[in-house]
LOGULUM-871126 format. One record per residue (C-alpha): residue number from 1; y, x negated, z; residue in one letter. Coordinates in Angstrom, 1 decimal. Example, Ala and Ser with C-alpha at 12.3 -4.5 7.8 and 13.67 -1.06 7.14 Angstrom:
2
   num        y        x        z   residu
     1     -4.5    -12.3      7.8        a
     2     -1.1    -13.7      7.1        s
This chain:
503
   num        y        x        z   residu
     1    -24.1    -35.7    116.2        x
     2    -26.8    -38.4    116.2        x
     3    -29.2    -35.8    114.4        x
     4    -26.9    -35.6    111.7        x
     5    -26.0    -39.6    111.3        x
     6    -29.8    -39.6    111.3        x
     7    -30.3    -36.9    108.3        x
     8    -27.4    -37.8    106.6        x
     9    -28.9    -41.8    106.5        x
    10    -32.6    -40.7    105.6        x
    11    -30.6    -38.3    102.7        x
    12    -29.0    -41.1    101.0        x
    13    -32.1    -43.6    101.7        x
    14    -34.3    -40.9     99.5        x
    15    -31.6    -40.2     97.0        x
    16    -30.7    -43.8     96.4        x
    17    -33.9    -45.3     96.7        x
    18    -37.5    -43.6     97.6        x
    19    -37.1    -40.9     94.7        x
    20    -35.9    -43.0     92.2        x
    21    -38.0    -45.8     92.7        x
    22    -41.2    -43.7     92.7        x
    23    -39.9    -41.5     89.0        x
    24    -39.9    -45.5     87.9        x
    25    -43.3    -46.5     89.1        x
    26    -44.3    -43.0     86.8        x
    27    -42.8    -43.7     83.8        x
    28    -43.7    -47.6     83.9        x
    29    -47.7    -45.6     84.9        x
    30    -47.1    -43.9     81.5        x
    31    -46.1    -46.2     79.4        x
    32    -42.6    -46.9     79.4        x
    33    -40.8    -50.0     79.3        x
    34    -37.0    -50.8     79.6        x
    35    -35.0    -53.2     81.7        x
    36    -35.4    -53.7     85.2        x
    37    -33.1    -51.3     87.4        x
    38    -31.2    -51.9     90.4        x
    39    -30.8    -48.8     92.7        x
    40    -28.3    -47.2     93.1        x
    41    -26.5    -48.2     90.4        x
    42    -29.3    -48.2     88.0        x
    43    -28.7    -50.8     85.1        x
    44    -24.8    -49.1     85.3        x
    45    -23.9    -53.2     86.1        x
    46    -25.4    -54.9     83.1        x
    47    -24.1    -52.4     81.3        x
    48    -20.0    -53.1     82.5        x
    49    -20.6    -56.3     81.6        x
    50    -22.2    -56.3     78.4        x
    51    -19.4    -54.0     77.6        x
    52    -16.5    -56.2     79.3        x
    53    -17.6    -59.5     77.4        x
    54    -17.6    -57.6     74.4        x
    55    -14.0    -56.5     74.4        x
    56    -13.2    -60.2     75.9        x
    57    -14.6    -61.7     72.8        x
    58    -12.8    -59.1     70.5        x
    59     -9.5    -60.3     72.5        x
    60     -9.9    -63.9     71.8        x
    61    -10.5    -63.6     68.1        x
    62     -7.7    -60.9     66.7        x
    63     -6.6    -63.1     64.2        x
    64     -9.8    -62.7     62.1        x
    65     -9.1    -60.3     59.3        x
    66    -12.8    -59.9     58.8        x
    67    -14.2    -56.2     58.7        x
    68    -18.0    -55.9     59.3        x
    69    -19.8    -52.1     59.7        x
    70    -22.6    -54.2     61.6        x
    71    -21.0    -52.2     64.2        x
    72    -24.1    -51.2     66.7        x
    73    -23.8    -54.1     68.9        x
    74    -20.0    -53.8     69.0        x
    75    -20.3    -50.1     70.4        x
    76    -23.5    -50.3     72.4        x
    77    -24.0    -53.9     73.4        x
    78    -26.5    -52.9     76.2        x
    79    -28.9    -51.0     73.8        x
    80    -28.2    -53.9     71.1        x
    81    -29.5    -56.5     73.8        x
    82    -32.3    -54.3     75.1        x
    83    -33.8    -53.4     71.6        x
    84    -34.5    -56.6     71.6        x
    85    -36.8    -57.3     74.2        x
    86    -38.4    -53.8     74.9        x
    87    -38.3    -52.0     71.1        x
    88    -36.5    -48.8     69.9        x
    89    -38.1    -46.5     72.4        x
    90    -37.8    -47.3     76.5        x
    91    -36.0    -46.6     79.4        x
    92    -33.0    -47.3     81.3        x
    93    -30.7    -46.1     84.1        x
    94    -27.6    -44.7     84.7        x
    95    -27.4    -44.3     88.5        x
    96    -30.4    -43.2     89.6        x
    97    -31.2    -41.3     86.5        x
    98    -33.8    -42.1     84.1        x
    99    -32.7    -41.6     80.1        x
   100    -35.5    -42.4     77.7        x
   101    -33.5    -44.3     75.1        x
   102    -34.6    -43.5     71.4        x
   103    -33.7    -45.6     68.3        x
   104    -37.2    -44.7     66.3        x
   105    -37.2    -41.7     64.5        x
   106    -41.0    -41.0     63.6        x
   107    -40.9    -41.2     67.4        x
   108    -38.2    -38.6     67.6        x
   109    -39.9    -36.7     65.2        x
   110    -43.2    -36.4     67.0        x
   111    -41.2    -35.6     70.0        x
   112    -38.9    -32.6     68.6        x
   113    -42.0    -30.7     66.5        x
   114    -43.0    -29.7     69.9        x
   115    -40.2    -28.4     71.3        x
   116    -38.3    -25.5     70.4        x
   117    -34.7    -25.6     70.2        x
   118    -33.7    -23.3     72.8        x
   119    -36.5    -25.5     74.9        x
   120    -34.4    -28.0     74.8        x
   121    -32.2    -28.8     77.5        x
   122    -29.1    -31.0     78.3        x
   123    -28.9    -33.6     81.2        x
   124    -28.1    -32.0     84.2        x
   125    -26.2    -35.4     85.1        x
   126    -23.8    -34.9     82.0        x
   127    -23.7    -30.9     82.1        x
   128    -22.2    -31.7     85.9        x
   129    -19.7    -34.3     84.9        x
   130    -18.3    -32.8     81.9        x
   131    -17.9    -29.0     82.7        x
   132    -14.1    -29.5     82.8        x
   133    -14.4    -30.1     79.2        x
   134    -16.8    -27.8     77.7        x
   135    -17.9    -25.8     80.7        x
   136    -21.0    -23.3     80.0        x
   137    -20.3    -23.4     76.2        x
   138    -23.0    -23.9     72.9        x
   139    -22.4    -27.6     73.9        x
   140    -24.2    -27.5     76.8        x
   141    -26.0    -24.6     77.4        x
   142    -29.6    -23.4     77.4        x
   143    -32.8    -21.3     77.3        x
   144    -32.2    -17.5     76.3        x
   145    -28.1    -17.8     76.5        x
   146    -28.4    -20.7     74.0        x
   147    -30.1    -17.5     71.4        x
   148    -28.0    -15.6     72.6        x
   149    -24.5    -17.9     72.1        x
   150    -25.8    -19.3     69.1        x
   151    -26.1    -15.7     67.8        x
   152    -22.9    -14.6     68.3        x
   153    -21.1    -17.9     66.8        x
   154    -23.3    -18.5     63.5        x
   155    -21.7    -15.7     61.9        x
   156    -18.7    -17.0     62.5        x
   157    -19.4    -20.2     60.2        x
   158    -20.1    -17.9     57.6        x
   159    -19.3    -18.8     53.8        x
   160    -17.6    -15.4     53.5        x
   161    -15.6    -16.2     56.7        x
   162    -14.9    -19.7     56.0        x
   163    -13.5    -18.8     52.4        x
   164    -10.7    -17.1     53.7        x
   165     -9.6    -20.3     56.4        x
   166     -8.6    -22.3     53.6        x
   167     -5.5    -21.3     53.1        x
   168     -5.0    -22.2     57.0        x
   169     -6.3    -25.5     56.4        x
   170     -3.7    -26.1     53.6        x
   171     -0.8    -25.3     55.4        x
   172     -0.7    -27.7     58.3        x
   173     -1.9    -30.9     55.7        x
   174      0.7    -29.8     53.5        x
   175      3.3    -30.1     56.7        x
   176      1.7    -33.7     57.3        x
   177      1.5    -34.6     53.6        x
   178      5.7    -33.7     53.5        x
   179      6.3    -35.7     56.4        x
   180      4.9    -38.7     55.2        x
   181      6.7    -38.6     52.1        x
   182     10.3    -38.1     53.8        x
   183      8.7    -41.1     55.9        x
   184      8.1    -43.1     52.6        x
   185     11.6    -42.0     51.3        x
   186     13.2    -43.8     54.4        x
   187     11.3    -47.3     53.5        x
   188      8.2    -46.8     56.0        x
   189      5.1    -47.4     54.6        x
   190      3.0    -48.0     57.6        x
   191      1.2    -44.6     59.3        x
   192     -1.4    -44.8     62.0        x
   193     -3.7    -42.2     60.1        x
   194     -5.8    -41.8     63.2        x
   195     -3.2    -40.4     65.6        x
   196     -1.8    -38.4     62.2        x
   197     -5.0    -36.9     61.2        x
   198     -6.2    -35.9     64.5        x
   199     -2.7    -33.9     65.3        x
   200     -3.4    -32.2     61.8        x
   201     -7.0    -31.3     62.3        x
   202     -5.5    -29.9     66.1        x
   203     -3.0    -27.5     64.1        x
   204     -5.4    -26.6     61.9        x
   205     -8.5    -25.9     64.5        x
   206     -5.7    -23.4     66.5        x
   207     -4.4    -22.0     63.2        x
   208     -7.7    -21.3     61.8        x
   209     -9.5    -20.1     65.0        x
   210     -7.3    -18.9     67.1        x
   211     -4.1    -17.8     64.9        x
   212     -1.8    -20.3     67.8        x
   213      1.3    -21.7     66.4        x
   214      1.7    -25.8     66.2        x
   215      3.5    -25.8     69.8        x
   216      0.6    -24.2     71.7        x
   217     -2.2    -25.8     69.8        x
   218      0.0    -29.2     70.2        x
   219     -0.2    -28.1     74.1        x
   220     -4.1    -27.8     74.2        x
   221     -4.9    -30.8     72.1        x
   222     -2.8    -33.3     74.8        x
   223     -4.6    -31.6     77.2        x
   224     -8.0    -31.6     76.0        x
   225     -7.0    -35.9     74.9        x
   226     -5.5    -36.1     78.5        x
   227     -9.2    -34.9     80.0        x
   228    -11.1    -37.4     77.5        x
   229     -9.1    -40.2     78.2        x
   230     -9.8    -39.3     82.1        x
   231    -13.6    -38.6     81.7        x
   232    -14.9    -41.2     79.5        x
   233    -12.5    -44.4     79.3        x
   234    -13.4    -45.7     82.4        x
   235    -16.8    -46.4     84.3        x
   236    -16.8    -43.1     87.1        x
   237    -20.5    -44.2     88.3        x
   238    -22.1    -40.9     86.4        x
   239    -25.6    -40.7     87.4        x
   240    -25.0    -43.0     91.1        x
   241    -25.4    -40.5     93.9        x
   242    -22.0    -39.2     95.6        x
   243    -20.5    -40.9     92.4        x
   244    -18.1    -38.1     92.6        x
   245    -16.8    -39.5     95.6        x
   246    -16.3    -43.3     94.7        x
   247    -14.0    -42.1     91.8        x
   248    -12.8    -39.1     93.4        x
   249     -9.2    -39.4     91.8        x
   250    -10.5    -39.3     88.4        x
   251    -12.6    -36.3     89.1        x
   252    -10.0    -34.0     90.7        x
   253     -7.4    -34.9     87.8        x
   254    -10.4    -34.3     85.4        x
   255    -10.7    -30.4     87.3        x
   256     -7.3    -30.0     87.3        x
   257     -6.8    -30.6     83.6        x
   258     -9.8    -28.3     83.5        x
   259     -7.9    -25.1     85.3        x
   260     -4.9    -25.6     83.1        x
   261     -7.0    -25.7     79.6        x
   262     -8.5    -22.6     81.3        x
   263     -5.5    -20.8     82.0        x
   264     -3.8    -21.7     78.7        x
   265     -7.4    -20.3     76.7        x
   266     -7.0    -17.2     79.5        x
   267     -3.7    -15.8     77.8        x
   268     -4.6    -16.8     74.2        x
   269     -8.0    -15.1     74.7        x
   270     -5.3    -11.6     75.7        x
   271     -3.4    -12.2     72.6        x
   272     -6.3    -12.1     70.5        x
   273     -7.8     -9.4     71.6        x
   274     -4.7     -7.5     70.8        x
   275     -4.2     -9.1     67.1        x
   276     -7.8     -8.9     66.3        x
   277     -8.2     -5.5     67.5        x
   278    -11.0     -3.2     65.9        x
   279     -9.5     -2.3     62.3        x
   280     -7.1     -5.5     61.9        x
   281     -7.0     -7.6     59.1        x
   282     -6.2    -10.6     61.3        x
   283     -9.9    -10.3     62.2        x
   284    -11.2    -12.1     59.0        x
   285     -8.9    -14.9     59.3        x
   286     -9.5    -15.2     63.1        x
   287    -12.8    -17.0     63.7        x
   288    -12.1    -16.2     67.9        x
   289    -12.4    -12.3     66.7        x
   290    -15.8    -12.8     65.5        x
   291    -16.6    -14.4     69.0        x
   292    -15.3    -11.2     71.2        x
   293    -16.7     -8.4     68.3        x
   294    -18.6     -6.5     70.5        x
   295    -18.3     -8.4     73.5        x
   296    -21.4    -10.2     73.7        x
   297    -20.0    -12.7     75.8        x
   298    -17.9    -12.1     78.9        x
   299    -14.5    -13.8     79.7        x
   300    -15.8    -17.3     81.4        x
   301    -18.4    -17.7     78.2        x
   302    -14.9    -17.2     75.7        x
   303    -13.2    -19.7     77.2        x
   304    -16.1    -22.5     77.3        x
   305    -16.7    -22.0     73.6        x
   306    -13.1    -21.7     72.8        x
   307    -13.3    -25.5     74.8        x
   308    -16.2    -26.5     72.8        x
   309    -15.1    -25.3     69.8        x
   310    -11.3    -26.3     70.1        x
   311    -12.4    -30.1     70.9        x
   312    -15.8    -30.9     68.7        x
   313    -13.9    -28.9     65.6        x
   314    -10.7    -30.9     65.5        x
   315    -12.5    -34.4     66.4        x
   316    -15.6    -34.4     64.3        x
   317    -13.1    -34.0     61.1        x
   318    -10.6    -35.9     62.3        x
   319    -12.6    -38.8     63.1        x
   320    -14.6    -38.8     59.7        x
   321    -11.1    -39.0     58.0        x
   322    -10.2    -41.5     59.7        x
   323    -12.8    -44.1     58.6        x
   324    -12.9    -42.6     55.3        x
   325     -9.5    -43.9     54.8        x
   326    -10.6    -46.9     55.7        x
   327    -13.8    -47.3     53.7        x
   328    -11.5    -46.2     50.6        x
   329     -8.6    -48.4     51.2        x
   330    -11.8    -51.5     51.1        x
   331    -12.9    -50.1     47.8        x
   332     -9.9    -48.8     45.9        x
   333    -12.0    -48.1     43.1        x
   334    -13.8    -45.1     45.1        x
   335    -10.3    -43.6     45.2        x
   336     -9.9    -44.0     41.9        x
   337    -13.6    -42.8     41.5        x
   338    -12.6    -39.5     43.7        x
   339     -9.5    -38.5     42.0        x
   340    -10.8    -38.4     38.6        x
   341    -13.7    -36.0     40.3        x
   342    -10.6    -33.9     41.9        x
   343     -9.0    -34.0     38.3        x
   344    -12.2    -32.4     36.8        x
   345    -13.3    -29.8     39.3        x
   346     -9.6    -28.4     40.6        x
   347     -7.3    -29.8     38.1        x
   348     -3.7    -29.5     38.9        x
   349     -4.2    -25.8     40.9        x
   350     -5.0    -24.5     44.3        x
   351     -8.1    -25.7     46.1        x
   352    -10.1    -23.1     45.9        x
   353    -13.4    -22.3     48.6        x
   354    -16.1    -21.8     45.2        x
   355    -14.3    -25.4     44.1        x
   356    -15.3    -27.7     46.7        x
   357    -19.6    -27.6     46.0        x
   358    -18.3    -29.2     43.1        x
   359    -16.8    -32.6     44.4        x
   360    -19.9    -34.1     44.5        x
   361    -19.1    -37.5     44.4        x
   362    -17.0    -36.5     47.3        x
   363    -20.1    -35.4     49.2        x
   364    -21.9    -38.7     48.7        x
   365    -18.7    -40.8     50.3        x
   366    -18.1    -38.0     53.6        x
   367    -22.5    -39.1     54.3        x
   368    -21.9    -42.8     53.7        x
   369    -19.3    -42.4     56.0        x
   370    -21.0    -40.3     58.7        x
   371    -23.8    -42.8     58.3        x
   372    -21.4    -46.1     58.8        x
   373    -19.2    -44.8     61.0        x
   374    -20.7    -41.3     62.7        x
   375    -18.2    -40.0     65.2        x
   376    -20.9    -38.3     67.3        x
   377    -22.7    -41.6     67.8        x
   378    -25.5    -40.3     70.5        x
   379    -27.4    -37.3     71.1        x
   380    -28.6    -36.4     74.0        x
   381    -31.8    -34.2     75.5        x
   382    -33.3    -33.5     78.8        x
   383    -37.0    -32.6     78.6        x
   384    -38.1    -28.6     80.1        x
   385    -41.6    -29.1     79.5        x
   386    -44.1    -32.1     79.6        x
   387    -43.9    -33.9     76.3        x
   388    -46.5    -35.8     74.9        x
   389    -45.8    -38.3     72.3        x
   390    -49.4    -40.1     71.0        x
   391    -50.4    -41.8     74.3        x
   392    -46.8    -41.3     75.8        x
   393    -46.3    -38.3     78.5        x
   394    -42.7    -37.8     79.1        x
   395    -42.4    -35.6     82.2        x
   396    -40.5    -32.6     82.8        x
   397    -37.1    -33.6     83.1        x
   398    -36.6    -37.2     81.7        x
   399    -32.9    -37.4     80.1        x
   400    -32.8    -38.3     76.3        x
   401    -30.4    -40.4     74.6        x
   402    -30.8    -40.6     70.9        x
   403    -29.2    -43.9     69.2        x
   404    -27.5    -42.2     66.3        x
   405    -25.4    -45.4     65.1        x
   406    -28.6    -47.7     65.6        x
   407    -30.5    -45.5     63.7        x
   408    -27.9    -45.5     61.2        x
   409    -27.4    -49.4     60.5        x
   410    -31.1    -50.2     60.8        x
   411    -32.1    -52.4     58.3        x
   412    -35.8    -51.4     58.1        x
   413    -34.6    -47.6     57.1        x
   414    -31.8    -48.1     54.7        x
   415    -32.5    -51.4     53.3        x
   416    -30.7    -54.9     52.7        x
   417    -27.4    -53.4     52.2        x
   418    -27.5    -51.2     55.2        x
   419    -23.9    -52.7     55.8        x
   420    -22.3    -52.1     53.1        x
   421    -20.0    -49.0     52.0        x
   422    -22.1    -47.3     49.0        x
   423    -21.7    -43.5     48.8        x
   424    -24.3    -43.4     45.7        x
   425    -27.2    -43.7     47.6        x
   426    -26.7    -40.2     48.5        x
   427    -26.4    -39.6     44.8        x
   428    -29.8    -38.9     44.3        x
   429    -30.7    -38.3     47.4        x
   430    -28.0    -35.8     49.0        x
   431    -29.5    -35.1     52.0        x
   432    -31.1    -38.7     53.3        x
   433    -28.6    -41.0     50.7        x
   434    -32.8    -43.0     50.1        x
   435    -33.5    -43.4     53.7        x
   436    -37.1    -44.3     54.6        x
   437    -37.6    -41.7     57.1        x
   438    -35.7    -37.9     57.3        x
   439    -35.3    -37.9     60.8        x
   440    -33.2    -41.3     60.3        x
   441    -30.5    -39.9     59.7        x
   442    -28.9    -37.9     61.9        x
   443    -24.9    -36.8     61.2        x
   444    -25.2    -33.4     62.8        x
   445    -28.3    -33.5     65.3        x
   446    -31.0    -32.6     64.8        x
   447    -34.2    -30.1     65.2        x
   448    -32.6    -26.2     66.5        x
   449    -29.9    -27.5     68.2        x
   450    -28.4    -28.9     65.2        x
   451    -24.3    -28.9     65.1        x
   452    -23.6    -24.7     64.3        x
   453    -19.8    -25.8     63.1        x
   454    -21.1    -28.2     60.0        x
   455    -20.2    -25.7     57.6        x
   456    -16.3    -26.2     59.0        x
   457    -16.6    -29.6     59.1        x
   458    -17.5    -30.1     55.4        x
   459    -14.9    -27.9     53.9        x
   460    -12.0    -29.1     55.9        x
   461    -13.1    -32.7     54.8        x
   462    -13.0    -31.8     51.2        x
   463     -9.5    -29.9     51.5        x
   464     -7.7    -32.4     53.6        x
   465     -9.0    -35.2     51.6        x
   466     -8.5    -33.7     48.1        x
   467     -4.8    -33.2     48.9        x
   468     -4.6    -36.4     50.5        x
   469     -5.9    -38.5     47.3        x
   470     -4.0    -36.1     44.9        x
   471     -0.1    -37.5     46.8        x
   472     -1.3    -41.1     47.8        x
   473     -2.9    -44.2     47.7        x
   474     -4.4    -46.2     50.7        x
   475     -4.5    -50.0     50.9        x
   476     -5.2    -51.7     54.6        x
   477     -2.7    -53.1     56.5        x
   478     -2.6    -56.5     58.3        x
   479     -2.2    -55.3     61.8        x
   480     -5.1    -53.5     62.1        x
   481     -7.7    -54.8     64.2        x
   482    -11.2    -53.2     63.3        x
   483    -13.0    -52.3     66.8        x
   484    -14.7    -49.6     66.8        x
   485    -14.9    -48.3     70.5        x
   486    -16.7    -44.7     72.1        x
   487    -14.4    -42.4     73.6        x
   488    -17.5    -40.0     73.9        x
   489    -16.5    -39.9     70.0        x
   490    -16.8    -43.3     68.0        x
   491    -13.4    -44.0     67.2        x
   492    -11.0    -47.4     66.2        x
   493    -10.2    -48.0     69.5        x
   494     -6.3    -49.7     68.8        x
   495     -5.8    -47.1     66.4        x
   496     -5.6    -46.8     62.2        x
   497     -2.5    -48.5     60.6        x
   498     -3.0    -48.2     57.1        x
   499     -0.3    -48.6     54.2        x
   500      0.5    -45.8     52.3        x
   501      2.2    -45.7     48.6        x
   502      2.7    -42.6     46.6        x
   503      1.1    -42.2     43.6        x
């Protein structure tokens, strides 16, 4: 018995303290700043409190009706702080895990030429904690099956194929679009658009991919919300050894949730495979055909990209909505702007697929948006090979975390008005909206591993948004509170009431 006290002692003595203190005397040997760590918990502390004070301070000022998108010290407080003393590029702890934090993008440029994209890997840390969510999907992993996943899903994204989804994305906004008004016709004028928008984008993600009515997809989404709300809204001590342990209860009902989404994705997998059998026109307007056609990927793949896909292609849209309605009920004279544009290009018919290029001004508001408020506000990277950045060596497995939002409201790369809501400076300039640097800005990724689903994302932006400016107007409502919060996703974190009129 002694023996094993003894073992079990000099295990978590190396874990919690000899390893990681020597990886920190490396990276401060080649060259790396950051705050000072305190094992095992890393800078995990500072980092709770930052946070805590932040949402204290929000708290104690709710009557102000101000609305600023300086919104980077808000959501990271503890990278805000930190830039400050040791630059955009340095590193800090979670736990005893090192995560070179990156806010500079020649520096991420320099970094990502030498690496190709199935090179690339993902934190071991965060593939560990999150596999109840998205499991062994393109999320998450790596090497050969990242070729080999990614090449069995692109096709999927397709023009061709995504011309004939659509229709599927029409029916389930028109459904919201005649609630509302019934809901208008009763006196209410108030709708929490977040909460609204996000069960649309869920029936249209399990219409569109999967061919599931509204009931089942309803089921998934509160599960898939149940498991984010578990994972990421409070502090579980990711990256602090045995963490799993001091927050065991979280973990198990994280697994749990986990097996049911499983189970659920198990029998609609069976369906499918019945509906979209070889010869069936359900096939083209089933995107989860396309991933079994000749069964490239085995059962326990399906389901982690059915995860994957089922969770990033509902909230991605859903979230960009979300703040767009926001952004236009500021500036009423963008809606205004955007509905003359719809009246031009699609008139007073059907949205049509080779219609939606043409909203162009519409394009210019969906980047300003993902560049205010991006609702994948981090990337993150964990290093296969030695890097070597000028006189920087970042070893073989250093964690990455890429700044998105402080990339995004940096002054130096956008200019004086980085702050302000102004969709034509991607007139233009489409692609960068007139940033100083390409690699600045970042609404998808970046490098090979950028997001495969963008395609989606773009056309069930226009569709949803056409039809929603074509039936209403959007003013903002006094009991909103702006705080944007991350929920792994940046989102208003006390919701989106907004005031709705018809036009």
């Amino acid at each position: 018995m002694l023996p094993f006290l003894v073992y079990l002692l000099l295990r978590l003595l190396f874990s919690c303290w000899i390893l990681p203190i020597h990886v920190y005397r490396k990276l401060r040997k080649n060259g790396f700043g950051g705050p000072t760590p305190a094992f095992p918990l890393g800078n995990i502390r500072e980092m709770e409190f930052l946070c805590e004070k932040n949402i204290k301070d929000y708290d104690s000022s709710l009557e102000s009706p101000a609305i600023s998108h300086d919104i980077h010290s808000t959501v990271f407080p503890y990278f805000s702080k930190w830039q400050k003393s040791h630059g955009k590029v340095f590193i800090y702890w979670l736990g005893t895990e090192p995560f070179l934090y990156i806010a500079e993008p020649e520096f991420l440029k320099k970094m990502s030429s030498k690496v190709q994209g199935k090179r690339w890997g993902k934190p071991n840390v965060f593939k560990h904690d999150r596999k109840p969510m998205f499991g062994s999907g393109l999320l998450m992993v790596e090497g050969d099956d990242w070729v080999r996943h990614r090449h069995v899903i692109t096709p999927a994204f397709s023009p061709t194929n995504l011309k004939t989804m659509v229709s599927l994305m029409v029916e389930p906004a028109t459904k919201m679009l005649e609630r509302w008004t019934a809901l208008i016709n009763t006196g209410k004028t108030e709708f929490d658009v977040e909460r609204e928008i996000t069960t649309m984008a869920g029936e249209i993600i399990a219409r569109a991919s999967f061919g599931l009515s509204c009931e089942n997809g309803g089921e998934m989404l509160g599960k898939l919300r149940a498991m984010q709300i578990t994972l990421f809204n409070v502090n579980r001590y990711v990256g602090v050894p045995f963490g799993q342990w001091i927050c065991r209860r979280k973990n198990m009902e994280a697994k749990k949730l986990g097996k049911e989404i499983d189970q659920l994705l198990l029998s609609i997998i069976s369906v499918a495979r019945n509906k979209c059998g070889e010869g069936s026109g359900q096939r083209q307007r089933c995107l989860l055909g396309y991933l079994m056609e000749g069964e490239r990927l085995n059962e326990r793949e399906l389901v982690d990209e059915c995860k994957t896909f089922f969770f990033g292609g509902h909230e991605t849209t859903a979230l960009a909505l979300t703040w767009t309605l926001l952004l236009l009920a500021m500036h009423p004279h963008w809606q205004t702007q955007l509905r003359e544009e719809i009246t031009r290009v699609i008139g007073d018919g059907e949205i049509h697929f080779t219609n939606l290029a043409a909203l162009n001004k519409m394009g210019w508001v969906m980047n300003e948006v993902l560049r205010l408020y991006s609702p994948a506000p981090n990337v993150q990277r964990q290093a296969r090979e030695e890097i070597k950045v000028d006189d920087l060596v970042i070893p073989k497995g250093t964690n990455m975390w890429v700044d998105t939002v402080a990339m995004h409201h940096d002054p130096t790369l956008w200019g004086d008005d980085v702050y302000e809501f102004r969709p034509e400076r991607f007139k233009d300039d489409h692609l960068y909206g007139g940033c100083k640097h390409k690699t600045g800005f970042l609404p998808f990724g970046f490098g090979g591993r950028m997001c495969v689903g963008r395609n989606w994302t773009f056309i069930e932006y226009k569709v949803v948004l056409t039809m929603l400016l074509t039936k209403f107007s959007f003013s903002p409502s006094p009991s909103y509170h702006h705080s944007p919060s991350i929920l792994l996703s940046l989102r208003p974190r006390y919701g989106m009431p907004l005031i709705v009129q018809p036009l």
